[in-house]
N, C-alpha and C positions, 0 to 999 in steps of 0.2 A: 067266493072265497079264493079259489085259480087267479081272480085277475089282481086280489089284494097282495098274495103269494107273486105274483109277477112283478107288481108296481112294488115292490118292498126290493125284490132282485134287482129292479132298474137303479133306484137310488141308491144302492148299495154300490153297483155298479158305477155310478156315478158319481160317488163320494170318491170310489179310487181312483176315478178319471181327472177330477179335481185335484188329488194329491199329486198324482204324472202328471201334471200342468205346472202345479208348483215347484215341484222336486226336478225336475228338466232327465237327463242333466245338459243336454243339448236344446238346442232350437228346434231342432227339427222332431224330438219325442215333446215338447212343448205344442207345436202347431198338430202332431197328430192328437195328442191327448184333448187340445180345445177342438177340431172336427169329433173325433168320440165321446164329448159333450153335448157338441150338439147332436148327434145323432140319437144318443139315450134320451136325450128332452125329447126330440122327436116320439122315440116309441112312446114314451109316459108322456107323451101330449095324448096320441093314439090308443094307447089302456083309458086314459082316465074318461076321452070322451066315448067308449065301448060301455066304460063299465056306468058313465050315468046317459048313456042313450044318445047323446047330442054327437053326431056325426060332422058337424060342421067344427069339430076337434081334429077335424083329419084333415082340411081345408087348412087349415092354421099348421097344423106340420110340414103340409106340403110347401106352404110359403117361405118356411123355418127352414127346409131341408135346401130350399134354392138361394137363400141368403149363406147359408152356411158352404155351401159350396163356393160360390162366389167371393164369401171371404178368408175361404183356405186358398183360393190361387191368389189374390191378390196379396194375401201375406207372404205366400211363398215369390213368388214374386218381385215384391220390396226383399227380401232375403238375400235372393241372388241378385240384383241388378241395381239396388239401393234406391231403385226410384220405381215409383207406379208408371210415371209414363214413358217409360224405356221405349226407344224406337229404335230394332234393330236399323235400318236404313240410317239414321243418323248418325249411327259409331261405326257402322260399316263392318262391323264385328258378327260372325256367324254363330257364334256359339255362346 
């Protein structure tokens, strides 16, 4: 019953994370609300494989939580420098 009561707090949680993704009003509360997406998928990957036993639900978050990091820098990234494959060395530019 605790992990129903949990999994019900995460989508909830989720649903608003969804709506600060859509509702902005910036980029940058945009790109954190899609990381706090991904992270609540995460825990409700990790409730839902607790509460039916299959541990290999935690395996699959963990892979989820390394893509999501991954593609919070490289959005932030494209943000500031307009290009993925920015090399400072090339523009000679330090900052």
């Amino acid at each position: 019953m605790i992990f129903a009561a949990a999994a019900i707090a995460i989508l909830v949680s989720l649903a608003l994370a969804v709506v600060r993704a859509l509702r902005g009003p910036t980029v940058f509360d945009r790109v954190l609300a899609g990381n706090t997406v991904g992270t609540l998928a995460i825990l409700l990957l990790a409730t839902y494989g607790f509460v039916t036993g299959r541990p290999e639900w935690l395996d699959i978050g963990i892979a989820y939580g390394f893509l999501n990091t991954i593609s919070t820098l490289a959005v932030l990234k494209f943000f500031r420098h307009g290009d993925l494959a920015y090399d400072i060395d090339e523009k000679g530019d330090a900052s």
